[in-house]
Every structure is written in C-alpha cells, then in structure tokens.
N, C-alpha and C positions, 0 to 999 in steps of 0.2 A: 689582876695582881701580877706584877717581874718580881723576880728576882735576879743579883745577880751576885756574882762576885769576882773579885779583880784575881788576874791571873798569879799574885803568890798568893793567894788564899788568906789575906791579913783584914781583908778590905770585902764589905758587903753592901749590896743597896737594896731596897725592899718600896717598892711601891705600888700602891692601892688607890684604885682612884674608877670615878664614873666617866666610860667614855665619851658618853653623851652631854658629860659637863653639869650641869645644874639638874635636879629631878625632883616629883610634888612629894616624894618620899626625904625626910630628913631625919636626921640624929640627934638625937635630943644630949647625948653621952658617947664619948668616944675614948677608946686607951689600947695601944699599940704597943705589947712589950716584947723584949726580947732577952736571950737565955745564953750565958757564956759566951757575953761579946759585951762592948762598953758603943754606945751612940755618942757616936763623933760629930754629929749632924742631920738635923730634923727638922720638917717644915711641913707646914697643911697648908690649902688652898681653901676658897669658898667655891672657886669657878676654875677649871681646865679647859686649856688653849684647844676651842672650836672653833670652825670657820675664819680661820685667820688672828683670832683674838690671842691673847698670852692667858696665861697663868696669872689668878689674882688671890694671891695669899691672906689669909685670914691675919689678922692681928696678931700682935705677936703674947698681946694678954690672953686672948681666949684660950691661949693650952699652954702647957707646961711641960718641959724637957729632962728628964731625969736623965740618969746614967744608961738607966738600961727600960725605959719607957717614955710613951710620948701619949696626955692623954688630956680631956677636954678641964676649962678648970671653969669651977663650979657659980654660978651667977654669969660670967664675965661669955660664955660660949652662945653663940648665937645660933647653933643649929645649922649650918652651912658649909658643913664638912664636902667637897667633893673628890678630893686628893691628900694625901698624905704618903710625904716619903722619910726614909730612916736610910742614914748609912752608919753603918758599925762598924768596928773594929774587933778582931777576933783576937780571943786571949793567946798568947804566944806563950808555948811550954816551953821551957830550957832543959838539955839532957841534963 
C-alpha cells in the first residue's frame, strides 16, 4: 500500500496492489472507501506491470466509482483484482 499527497495538501493518491502481479489467492468482493475527501479518479487492474509488462485494467463494468468509494459490482466482477488506485480531493474549509 502508498500513500501520498500532493504538496498543498488538496490532492491525495492511495494505492493497493500485489507486487508480485497475479496470485492463486483472489477476491471474490472488493470496496475501497474513503472519509472527508471526494475521488476525482479511480481505477483497478487485473495484472501489475512485472518483468517489463504494463498495467492491465480490469473493465470498466466490473466496478463502480462513487464519490467517495470504489467497489467490485455484483455479477459483472471476475475476481482478478490485483491493483487498485484512488486519488481524492480533500474538502477545502473556508475561514
């Protein structure tokens, strides 16, 4: 798991992933939320860039992007989660 966040503090990124890329262990369900901040931008993988390969994204029906969660959708998810990133935006207070 990173985390990070951009130098003013508006901007967040969160990602989760198998370094090893694909494993005989899978996810039957998956959901990713987050708490006083809005996701500007989300995306899951099946496979993570090993031995030279890229990043190969899961479909964009198997999950679902809400406001403030990212999470497997029901029928349509094949089980093949091995990365998952979130960047968020943090709620901005005014004096």
């Amino acid at each position: 798991m990173s985390i990070g966040l951009s130098d003013d503090d508006q901007m967040f990124s969160c990602s989760v992933w198998r370094p090893q890329g694909k494993s005989y262990l899978f996810f039957t369900q998956f959901k990713a939320e987050i708490k006083g901040a809005k996701i500007e931008y989300a995306t899951a993988y099946s496979q993570t860039a090993v031995g030279g390969q890229r990043d190969v994204a899961l479909k964009e029906e198997e999950y679902i992007v809400s406001a403030s969660s990212v999470t497997h959708r029901e029928g349509k998810f094949h089980s093949e989660l091995s990365k998952l990133t979130v960047i968020g935006r943090t709620r901005h207070d005014e004096l």
